[in-house]
Structure formats: structure tokens, C-alpha cells
N, C-alpha and C positions, 0 to 999 in steps of 0.2 A: 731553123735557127742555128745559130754559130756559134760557141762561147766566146768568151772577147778575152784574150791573153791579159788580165791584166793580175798582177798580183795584190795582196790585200794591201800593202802599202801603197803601190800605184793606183791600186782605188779608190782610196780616201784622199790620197792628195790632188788629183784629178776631178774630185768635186763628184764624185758618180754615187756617192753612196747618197745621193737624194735618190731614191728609188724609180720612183714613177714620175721624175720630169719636174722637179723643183726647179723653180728659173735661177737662172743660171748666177744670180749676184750672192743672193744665200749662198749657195754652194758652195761658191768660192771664198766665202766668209768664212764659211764652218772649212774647209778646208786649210784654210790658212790659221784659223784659229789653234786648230791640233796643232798645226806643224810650230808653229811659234811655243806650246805648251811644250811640247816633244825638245824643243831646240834648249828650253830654260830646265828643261828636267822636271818641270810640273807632271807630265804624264810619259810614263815610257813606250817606247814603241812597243814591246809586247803586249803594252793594258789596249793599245788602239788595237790589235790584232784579235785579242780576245774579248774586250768587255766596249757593248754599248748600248746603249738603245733605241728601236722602234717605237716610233709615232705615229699617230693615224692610220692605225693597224687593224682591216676591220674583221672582226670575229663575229663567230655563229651566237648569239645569246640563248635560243628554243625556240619554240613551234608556235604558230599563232593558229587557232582551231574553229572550223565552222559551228553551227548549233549543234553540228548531231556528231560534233569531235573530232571530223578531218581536218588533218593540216592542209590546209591554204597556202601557208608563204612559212618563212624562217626570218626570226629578228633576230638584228644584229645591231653591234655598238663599234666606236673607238676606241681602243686601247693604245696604251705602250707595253711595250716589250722589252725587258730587260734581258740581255744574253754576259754571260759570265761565263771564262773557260769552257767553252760550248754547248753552254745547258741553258735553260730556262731560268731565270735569276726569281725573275717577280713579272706579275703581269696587274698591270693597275689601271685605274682610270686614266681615260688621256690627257698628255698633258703636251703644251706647247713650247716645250723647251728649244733652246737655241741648237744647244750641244747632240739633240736626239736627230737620228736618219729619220727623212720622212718618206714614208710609205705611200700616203697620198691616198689612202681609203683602200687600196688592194686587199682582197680577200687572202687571209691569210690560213693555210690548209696545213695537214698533216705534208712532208715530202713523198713522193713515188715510190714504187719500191717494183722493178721489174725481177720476176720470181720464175721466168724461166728461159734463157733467154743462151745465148753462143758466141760471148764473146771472141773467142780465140779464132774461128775458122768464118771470116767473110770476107769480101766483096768492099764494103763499105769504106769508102777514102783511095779507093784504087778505082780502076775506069771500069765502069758499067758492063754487067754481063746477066744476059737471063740464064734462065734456066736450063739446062740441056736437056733435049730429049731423055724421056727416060727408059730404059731397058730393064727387065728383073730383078723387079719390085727391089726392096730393103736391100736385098743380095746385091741385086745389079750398084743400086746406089755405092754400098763399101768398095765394090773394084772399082768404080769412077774415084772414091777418097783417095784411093791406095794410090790414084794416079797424078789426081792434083795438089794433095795436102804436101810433098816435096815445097810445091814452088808455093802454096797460099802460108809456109811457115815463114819463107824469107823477110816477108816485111808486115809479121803477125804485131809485135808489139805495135807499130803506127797506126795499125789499122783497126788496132781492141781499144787505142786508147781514142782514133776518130770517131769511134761506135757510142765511147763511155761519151764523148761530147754530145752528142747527136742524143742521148737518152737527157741527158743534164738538162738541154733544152728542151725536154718536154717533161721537165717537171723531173726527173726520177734521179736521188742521191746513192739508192741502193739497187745492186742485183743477185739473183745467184745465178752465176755460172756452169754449165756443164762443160767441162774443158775434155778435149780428145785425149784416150789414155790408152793405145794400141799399137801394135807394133808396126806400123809405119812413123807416126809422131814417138812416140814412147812416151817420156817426159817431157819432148821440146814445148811442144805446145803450152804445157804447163807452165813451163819456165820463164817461156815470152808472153803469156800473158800475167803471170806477176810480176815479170817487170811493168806492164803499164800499168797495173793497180797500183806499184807503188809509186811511178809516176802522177798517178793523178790521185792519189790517198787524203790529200787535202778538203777534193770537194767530191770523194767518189768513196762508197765502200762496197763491199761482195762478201762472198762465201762462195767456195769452189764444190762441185762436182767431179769426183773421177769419176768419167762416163767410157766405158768400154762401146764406142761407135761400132764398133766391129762384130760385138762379141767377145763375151768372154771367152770361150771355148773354141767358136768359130774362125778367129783369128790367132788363139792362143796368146789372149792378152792378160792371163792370171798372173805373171811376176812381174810385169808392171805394175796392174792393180796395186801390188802388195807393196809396192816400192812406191807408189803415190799414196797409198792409205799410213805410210812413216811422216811424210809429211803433213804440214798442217793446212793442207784440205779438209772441207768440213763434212762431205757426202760422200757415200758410195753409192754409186750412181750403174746401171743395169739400162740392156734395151731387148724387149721379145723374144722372154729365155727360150720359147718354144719354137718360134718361126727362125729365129739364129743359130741358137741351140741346141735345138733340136731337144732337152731336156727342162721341164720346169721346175723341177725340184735339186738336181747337181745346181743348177745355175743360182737359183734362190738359195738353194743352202750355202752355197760359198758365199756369196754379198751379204748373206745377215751377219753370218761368222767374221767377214772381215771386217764388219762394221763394229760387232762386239768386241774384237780383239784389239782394236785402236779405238775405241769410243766416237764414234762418226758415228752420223743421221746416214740414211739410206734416202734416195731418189729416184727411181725406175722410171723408164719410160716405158711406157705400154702403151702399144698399135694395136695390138691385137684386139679385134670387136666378136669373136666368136668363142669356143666352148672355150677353146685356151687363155681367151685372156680372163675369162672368167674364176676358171680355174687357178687360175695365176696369181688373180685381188684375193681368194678365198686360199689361198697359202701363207700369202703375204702375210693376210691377219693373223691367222694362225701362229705362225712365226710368231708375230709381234706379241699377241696374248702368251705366248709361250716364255717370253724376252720382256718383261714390262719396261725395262729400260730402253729399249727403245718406243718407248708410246711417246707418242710429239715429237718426236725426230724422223718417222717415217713419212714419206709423200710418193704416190703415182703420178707422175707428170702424163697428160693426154688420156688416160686409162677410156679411150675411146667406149671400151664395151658396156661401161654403165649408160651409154648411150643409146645402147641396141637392146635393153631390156624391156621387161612387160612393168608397168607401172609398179605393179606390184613388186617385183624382184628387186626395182630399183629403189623403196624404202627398206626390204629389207636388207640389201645390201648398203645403203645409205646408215641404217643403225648400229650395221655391223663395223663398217668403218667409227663409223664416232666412238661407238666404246673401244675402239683401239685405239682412236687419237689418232690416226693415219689419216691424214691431209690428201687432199687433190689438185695439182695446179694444171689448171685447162686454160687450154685456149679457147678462144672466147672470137666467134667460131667456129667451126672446121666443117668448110662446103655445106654440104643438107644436113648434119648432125647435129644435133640438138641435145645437147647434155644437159643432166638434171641438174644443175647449182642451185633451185630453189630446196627441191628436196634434200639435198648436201646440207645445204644451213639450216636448212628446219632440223637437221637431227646432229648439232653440232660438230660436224666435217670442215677443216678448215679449208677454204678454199681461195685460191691466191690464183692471178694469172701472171704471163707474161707475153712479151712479143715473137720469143723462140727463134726463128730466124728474122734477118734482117740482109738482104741484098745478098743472099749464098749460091750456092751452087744446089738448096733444098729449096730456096722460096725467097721472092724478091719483093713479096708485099709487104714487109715490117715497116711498120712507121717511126719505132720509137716510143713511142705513147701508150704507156697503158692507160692512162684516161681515155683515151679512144678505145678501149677495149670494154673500159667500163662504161660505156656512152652503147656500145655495139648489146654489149648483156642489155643493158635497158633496154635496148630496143627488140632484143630477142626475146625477152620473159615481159615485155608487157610493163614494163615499169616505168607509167609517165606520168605521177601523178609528186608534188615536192616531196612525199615522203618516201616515196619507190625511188627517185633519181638521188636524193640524198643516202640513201641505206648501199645505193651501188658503188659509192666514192670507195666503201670499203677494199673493190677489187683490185683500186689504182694504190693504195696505201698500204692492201697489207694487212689490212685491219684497222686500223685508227681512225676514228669518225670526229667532227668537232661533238656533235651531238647525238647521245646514246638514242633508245626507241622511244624514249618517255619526252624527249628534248631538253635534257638536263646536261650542262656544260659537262664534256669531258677532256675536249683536249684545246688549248693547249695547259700542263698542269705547271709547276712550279718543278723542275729538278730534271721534266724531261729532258732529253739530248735537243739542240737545235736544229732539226731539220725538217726545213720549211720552205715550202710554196708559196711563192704570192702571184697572185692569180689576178685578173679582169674578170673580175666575177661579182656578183651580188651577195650568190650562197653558193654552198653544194652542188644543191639541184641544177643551176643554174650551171654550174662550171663543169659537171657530167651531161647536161643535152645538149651545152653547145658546145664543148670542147675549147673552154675559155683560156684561151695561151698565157701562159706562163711568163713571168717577168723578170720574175728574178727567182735564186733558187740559195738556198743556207744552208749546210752541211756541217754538221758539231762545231755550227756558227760562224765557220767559214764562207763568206759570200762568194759561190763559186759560180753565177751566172747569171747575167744580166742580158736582157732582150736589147739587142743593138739599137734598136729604135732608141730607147732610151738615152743609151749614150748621145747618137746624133742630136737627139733632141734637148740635152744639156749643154752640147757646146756651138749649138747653131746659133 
């Protein structure tokens, strides 16, 4: 899918904000209606930009239950939707207004939320390249960076900002980024990818990682670090203090430090599957128990080795994380490795995915989708049943489910932010096994993307 360049004024006056394929005379009624209202001064062009509403919007109601209490199916109803200055206004019974966009029964979700992911350094919107052979492991990879990141910075912002399209269309409003922070890039990286965030800031938001690709120590990338942790970057971000490093503790003690000294979350990626990375999660925490202020601002990205443990290790390691609040985001998953994400959530570990790379010079399978990723977990843990495929939406969102474990409405509520998925979908369930596309996509109420079919099919 492609976003379609249209701005929110050129959307409404273009008749498209019929969502899912309103024939085409409506449309044009209600488009000319605005502009006539807009022309007398009835309605100003900012209230069209910010305040309207959804029609035939269809949401999750709860669970419908066999004799012996399994869910069966999810019911759902019509609504509208009221959006004001980008939030949730009012959400009421449906109504058949003139004046409302009509949805057209699309299932209506929490938005995406890709949680780990490389903006700055791809491939993607340039011409096609696999992967190169690889030579000595992690090592060998940095001296291939040191050799290509010169030329993938020249046209970095067009290309973070084709990537932010490319996720928009499958659903995702948010990511966070790990941005290069070493002394080949230094800050450039950084720089050119906030320009296209605030390029596309409308229908796109993030949170940055300084990610020391190199190594802190390995490359000698500690006064950048310090020089991107002044900025407002949200992570300090670390990769295989021991395998790069060569130390676990110089390395982790400098990232917690510089996390505490500017008030940033911490994000490490860990590769390592053996005694070191073990060692590594089992510092972290310490750390963080040590530091309560950071509890819920810490996360290990991949932390492979809770992968390679004995069942046992991996609840207690699982309990130890949750009382520290130190999150996981996995990939969702990685060759024959099989990570424990049910045991993570049974002992409160938050745990998010993302797509990580996409078309790089590290891996060319990104799709974009974390709903595919959450479709992938279902099908790895066994979860095919409506209330095992609904409970997984959580991986694509982030957290946000329409409906809690009991099937009691939770989202969408009255004040949330508007960012929203509407889906070809039934329910949930249905929109994680089949990977049901996405149609349109709302950002702090900004209609930032509409599936082209659509358009064609408004003005055929």
C-alpha cells in the first residue's frame, strides 16, 4: 500500500472522507456542503481539520460464551464517533447523519504501534539490494556500516520518511526508533531523521533511541552518546556490552548513568544467548532495582537468551523482570528460537514487538506489519481459538485491546488521543489470523491514510 498525497483539506473537498466506498453522489454532496458552509463562514476551515464525525463504526461490544464459558465469537454494534481537536469527543449510538463520514461497518481498532524498528539506515524507496554475504559476526557487520553508512546518509531523510509510509499503510501511527549514534554517522543520522519526522508529524509520531551500532567503547562512541542524550531523544539505547565491549558492567554502567543524568528510558539490544547475556539481564535489573526511577522506562530489545533457558530459569527470570518493570520487545520470530512471551505476560513483563529492520543491509524480510507479527506469535504459542487471537492484537497496538479478559468495553474511551485503524474485519480475532488490511488509518485525528482502492472506487 501507498499513501495517497492528499492533504486534509484536499480530502474532504475531493469527496474521500466516505471512508469505505460511499457512492459517489453523497460524497459529493457532503463535500460541497462543507465548502459552501466554509465559503459563508458557517464553519471554519480549522473546525473541518479538527472536529467530525464517524458513522457506522463498527466496534467490539464482548464475548459471546459456550455452556461450559468459552468464547465462541465477539459482538459487536454501530457507533459514531465524535473526534474534536484530536481526541475522542463522545462515542454514541449510531446515527445516520448527513454531515458524519461514513465508515461503512469497518472495524474500528486501537492504531499500530511499531516498537522496534531502524528508521534512519535502509534500503527502502532506493533500488533493491539483499543482503551481503556476511563475515565476522556483529564485528564484521560494524566495518561493512563504517563503509556504507557515508553513502545510505545522503538521501536518509526520503527514505525514513518512504519507510514511515510503508508502516502507515499497514496500520501503524507510532514507532520507536533506534537512530545510529557512532562515529562514522555521529549526529547526522539523527538529524536527517528528524527531519522526516517532522515532515510527516501530522500522521506519524516516534520516540528516538541513541543506539551506539558500534559500540560504546568499541568505536569510541561515548561523546556522542552524551551529545545526543542533550537532546531530546527519549532512550539510551546499548548493543552486546560483552561481545563489543568486551565489559558488562563499564558498559552498563555508563548507559544507566547517562540515562539518569538527562532523564531518558534505556533500550539495549541483546544478542547475546549465553552466560553473558545472562549475566547482562541479571545487572540490568539490579541496576534498575538500585534506580527505581527508571522502572518502566527500561526495555531489552531481542534479549535472545531468555530463549535458551530451562523452563524454570525462564519464570524466574520472567518474575524478576516484572518486579523491575523492565519490558521486552522481541521479535516475533527469530529462525528456531522460540521465546517465552507467554511466561513474560503471565508475570507482568511488558512486552511489545516490532519489525526492526526492513530492506537493509541486516535483513530484507520486513513487511511493515506488526499485525503480521501478531498473527506470526499466534501461530507460534498456539493461539487459535477467538479469545487467544483477540488477546494477541495487544502485540500490534502496544497494549490497547477493544476488549479486556472478562469482554468488558475498554477502548475506544471518551478523551483518548484519535488513533485509529479501520480494518475489513469482523473482530479482533478475525483481523490477527487473517491479517485483515487496513483502510484507512487517523492520527491525533488526522486522516493520514486511505487504501487507494478506495479512492479509485469513489471516483470511478
Amino acid at each position: 500500500m501507498k499513501s495517497m498525497a492528499f492533504t486534509r483539506k484536499e480530502f474532504i473537498r475531493n469527496s474521500t472522507l466516505a471512508l469505505a466506498g460511499s457512492t459517489l453522489i453523497p460524497a459529493m454532496l457532503f463535500a460541497e456542503n462543507r465548502h459552501k458552509m466554509v465559503n459563508q463562514n458557517l464553519l471554519s476551515d480549522s473546525a473541518i481539520q479538527k472536529n467530525y464525525t464517524l458513522k457506522n463504526v463498527l466496534l467490539e461490544t464482548g464475548f459471546e460464551y459456550d455452556t461450559d464459558g468459552h468464547v465462541i465469537s465477539t459482538t459487536t454494534g454501530l457507533f459514531s464517533i465524535q473526534i474534536a481537536n484530536g481526541k475522542i469527543k463522545a462515542i454514541s449510538s449510531n446515527i445516520n447523519a448527513f454531515h458524519a463520514i461514513d465508515a461503512k461497518g469497518l472495524l474500528m481498532l486501537p492504531s499500530f504501534r511499531d516498537m522496534h524498528i531502524h528508521l534512519d539506515k535502509t534500503y527502502y524507496g532506493d533500488k533493491w539490494q539483499a543482503v551481503r554475504q556476511r563475515t565476522g559476526g556483529v564485528k564484521g557487520m560494524i566495518a561493512l556500516e563504517e563503509k556504507i553508512l557515508p553513502e545510505l546518509l545522503k538521501n536518509a531523510t526520503y527514505k525514513a520518511e518512504k519507510l514511515i509510509e510503508l508502516l502507515q499503510g499497514n496500520g501503524t501511527t507510532f514507532a520507536r526508533s533506534h537512530v545510529n549514534i557512532e562515529p562514522t554517522s555521529k549526529l547526522d543520522a539523527l538529524s536527517k531523521l528528524q527531519l522526516a519526522l517532522e515532515n510527516k508529524k501530522d500522521g506519524f509520531g516516534a520516540e528516538l533511541v541513541a543506539f551506539p551500532q558500534h559500540g560504546v567503547y568499541y568505536t569510541d562512541s561515548v561523546r556522542y552518546l552524551k551529545e545526543a542524550a542533550k537532546t531530546n531523544i527519549d532512550f539510551i539505547g546499548g548493543v552486546d556490552p560483552f561481545s563489543i565491549d568486551g565489559a558488562i558492567e563499564k558498559t552498563m554502567d555508563f548507559t544507566v548513568q547517562l540515562a539518569l543524568d538527562h532523564n531518558k528510558g534505556i533500550d539495549i539490544h541483546l544478542h547475546e544467548s549465553g552466560e553473558s547475556g545472562l549475566k547482562t539481564v541479571e545487572y540490568l535489573i539490579n541496576k534498575v532495582n538500585e534506580n527505581p526511577v527508571l522502572k518502566g522506562k527500561t526495555y531489552i530489545s531481542h534479549c535472545f537468551v531468555l530463549g535458551r533457558l530451562e523452563k524454570s530459569k525462564q519464570q524466574e527470570m520472567a518474575v524478576k523482570l516484572g518486579d523491575a518493570q523492565i519490558g521486552i520487545i522481541s521479535t516475533i520470530p527469530f529462525g528456531g528460537l522460540i521465546m517465552p512471551i507467554p511466561t513474560l505476560l503471565e508475570n507482568n513483563v511488558e512486552v511489545m514487538t516490532g519489525n526492526d529492520s526492513i530492506v537493509d543491509h541486516w535483513n530484507t524480510f520486513g513487511t511493515g506489519s506488526v499485525l503480521q507479527k501478531a498473527n506470526l506469535a499466534a501461530q507460534v504459542y498456539g493461539q487459535t481459538t477467538e479469545f487467544g487471537l483477540s488477546r494477541m492484537l495487544k502485540l500490534a497496538t502496544a497494549g490497547p485491546t477493544p476488549l479486556d479478559d472478562k469482554g468488558n468495553m475498554q477502548w475506544p474511551k471518551v478523551g483518548d488521543s484519535a488513533d485509529i485503524a479501520l480494518l475489513e474485519a469482523s473482530c479482533s480475532a478475525e483481523a490477527v489470523s487473517r491479517i485483515s488490511p487496513v483502510k484507512s488509518l487517523i492520527y491525533k485525528g488526522n486522516i493520514s491514510f486511505i487504501d487507494p482502492t478506495l479512492g479509485r472506487l469513489l471516483i470511478s
